[in-house]
C-alpha positions as CSV (number, residue, x, y, z in Angstrom):
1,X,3.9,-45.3,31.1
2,X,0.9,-44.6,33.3
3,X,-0.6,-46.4,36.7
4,X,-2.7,-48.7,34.8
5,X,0.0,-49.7,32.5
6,X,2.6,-50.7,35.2
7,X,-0.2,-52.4,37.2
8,X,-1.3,-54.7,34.0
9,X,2.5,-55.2,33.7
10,X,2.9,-55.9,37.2
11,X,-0.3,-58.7,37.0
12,X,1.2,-60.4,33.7
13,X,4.8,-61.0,35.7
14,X,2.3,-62.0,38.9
15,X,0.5,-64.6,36.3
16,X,3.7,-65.9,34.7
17,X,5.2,-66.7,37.7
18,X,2.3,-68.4,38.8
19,X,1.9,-70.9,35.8
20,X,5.8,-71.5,36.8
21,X,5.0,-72.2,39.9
22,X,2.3,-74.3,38.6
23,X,4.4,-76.4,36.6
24,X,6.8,-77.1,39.7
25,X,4.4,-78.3,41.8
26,X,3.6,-80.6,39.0
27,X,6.8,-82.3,38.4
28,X,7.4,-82.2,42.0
29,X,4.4,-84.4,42.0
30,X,5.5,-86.6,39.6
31,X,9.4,-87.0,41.4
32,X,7.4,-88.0,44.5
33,X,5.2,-90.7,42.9
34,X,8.3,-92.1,41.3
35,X,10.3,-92.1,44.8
36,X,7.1,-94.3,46.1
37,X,7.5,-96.5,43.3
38,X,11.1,-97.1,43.7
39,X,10.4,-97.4,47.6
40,X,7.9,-99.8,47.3
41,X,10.2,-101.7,45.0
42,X,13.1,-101.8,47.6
43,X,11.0,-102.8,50.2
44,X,10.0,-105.5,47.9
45,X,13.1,-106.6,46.7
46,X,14.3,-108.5,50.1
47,X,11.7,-111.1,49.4
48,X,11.7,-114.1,46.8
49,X,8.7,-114.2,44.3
50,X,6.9,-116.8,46.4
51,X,7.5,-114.6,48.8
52,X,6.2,-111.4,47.1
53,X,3.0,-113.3,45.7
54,X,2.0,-113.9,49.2
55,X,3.0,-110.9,50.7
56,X,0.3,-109.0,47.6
57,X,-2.6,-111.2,48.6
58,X,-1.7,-109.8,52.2
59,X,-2.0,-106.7,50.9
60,X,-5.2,-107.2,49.2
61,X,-6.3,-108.7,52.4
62,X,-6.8,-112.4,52.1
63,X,-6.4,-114.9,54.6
64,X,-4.4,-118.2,54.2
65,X,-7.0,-120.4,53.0
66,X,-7.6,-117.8,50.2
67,X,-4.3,-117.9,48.9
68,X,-4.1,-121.4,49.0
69,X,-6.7,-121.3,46.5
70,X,-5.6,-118.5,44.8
71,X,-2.0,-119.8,44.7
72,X,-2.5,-123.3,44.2
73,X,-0.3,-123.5,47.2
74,X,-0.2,-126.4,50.3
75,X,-0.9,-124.4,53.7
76,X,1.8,-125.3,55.5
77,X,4.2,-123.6,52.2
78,X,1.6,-120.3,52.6
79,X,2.8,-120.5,56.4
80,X,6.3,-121.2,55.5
81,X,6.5,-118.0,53.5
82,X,4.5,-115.3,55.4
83,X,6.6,-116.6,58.7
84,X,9.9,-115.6,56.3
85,X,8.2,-112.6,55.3
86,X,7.6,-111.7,59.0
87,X,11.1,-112.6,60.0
88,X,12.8,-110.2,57.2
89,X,10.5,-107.5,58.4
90,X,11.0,-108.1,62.2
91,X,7.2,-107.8,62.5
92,X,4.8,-110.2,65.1
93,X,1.9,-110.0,62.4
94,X,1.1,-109.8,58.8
95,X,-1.1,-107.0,59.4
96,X,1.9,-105.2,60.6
97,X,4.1,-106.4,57.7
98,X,1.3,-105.0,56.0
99,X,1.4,-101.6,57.9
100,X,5.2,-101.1,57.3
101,X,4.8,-101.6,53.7
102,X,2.0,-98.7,53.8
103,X,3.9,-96.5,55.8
104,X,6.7,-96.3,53.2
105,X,4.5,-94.5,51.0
């Protein structure tokens, strides 16, 4: 086997265990994404569905006359709910209930 032979040898092996490589990163990836879905879901899961519907429109951004539209909701029950939202997350603000929930991803 000559120099050029070994070398081509040598680049296949190189190029095989890059496509490995490759795929790892991929499916590392993916085990990530699903850790920040079940994350996000645990996070989630300390609040009733009232609770969670207001919480998303926080998320989205929309003040409490909003989702009293949106939700078909009285204020003071929109103010009921964020201030139990607040109190489960030990947070002074939505926007920092909202922060929390984007720092766990």
């Amino acid at each position: 086997m000559d120099q050029t032979e070994k070398l081509l040898m040598g680049i296949e092996n190189v190029l095989s265990i890059a496509a490995e490589l490759v795929d790892e990163v991929s499916r590392l990836k993916d085990v990530e994404e699903e850790c920040r879905i079940l994350k996000e879901k645990l996070f989630l899961k300390q609040f009733t569905l009232a609770e969670k519907e207001v919480f998303a429109l926080a998320l989205d951004g929309h003040s409490i006359s909003e989702m009293q539209s949106i939700l078909y909701k009285e204020e003071n029950t929109i103010k009921t709910q964020r201030r139990s939202i607040l109190q489960k997350l030990n947070a002074s603000s939505m926007s920092e209930a909202v922060q929390q929930f984007k720092n766990i991803s």
